[in-house]
N, C-alpha and C positions, 0 to 999 in steps of 0.2 A: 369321822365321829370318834370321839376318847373314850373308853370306857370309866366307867362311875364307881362301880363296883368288885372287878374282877379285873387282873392280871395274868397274864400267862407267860414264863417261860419256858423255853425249848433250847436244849446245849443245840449248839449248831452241829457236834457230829450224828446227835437225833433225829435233827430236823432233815437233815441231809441224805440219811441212810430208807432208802423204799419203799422198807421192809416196815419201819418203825410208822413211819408218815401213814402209810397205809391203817395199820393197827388202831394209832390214834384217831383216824376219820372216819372210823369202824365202831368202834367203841363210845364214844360222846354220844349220849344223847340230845343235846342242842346244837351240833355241827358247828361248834367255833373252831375244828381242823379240818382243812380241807388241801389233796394233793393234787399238785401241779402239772402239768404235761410232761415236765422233767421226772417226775415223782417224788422232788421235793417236799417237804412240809408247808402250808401256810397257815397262817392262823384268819379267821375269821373274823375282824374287828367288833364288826356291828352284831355278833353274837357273842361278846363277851360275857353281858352283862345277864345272861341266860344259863348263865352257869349256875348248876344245882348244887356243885359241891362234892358229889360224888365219887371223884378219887379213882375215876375208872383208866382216864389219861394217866395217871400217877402210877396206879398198878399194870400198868399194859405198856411202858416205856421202861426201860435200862433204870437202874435205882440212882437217883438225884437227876438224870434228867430232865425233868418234865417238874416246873413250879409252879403251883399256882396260889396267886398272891390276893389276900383283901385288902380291898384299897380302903374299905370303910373302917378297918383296923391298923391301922398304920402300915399297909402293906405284910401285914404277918402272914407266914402260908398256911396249908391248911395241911 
């Protein structure tokens, strides 16, 4: 499934680091990240579009790693 509305990027040395992956699947309140057995990052597809907007991924990740994008506004982030 594609998301409609919402976009997420994650730098991959964010995604990658444990510490950070953990924080971000801590924080969301609609669970579009979730950590892997590895403790990688993943993102949650089918919970993109469940996004509030709330900026809590953006404030709880390293500054510019963490994007997220409206797709309903030409991609512009938020």
């Amino acid at each position: 499934m594609s998301s409609l509305f919402i976009a997420v990027e994650v730098a991959p040395e964010a995604a990658g680091d444990p510490a950070v992956a953990a924080k971000l699947a801590e924080v969301c309140p609609v669970d579009i990240y979730a950590v892997d057995a590895g403790g990688a990052l993943q993102i949650v597809d089918e919970n993109l579009d469940e996004c509030v907007l709330c900026r809590l991924c953006i404030d709880a990740a390293p500054a510019g790693t963490v994007v997220v994008r409206r797709l309903y506004d030409d991609g512009a982030p938020i």
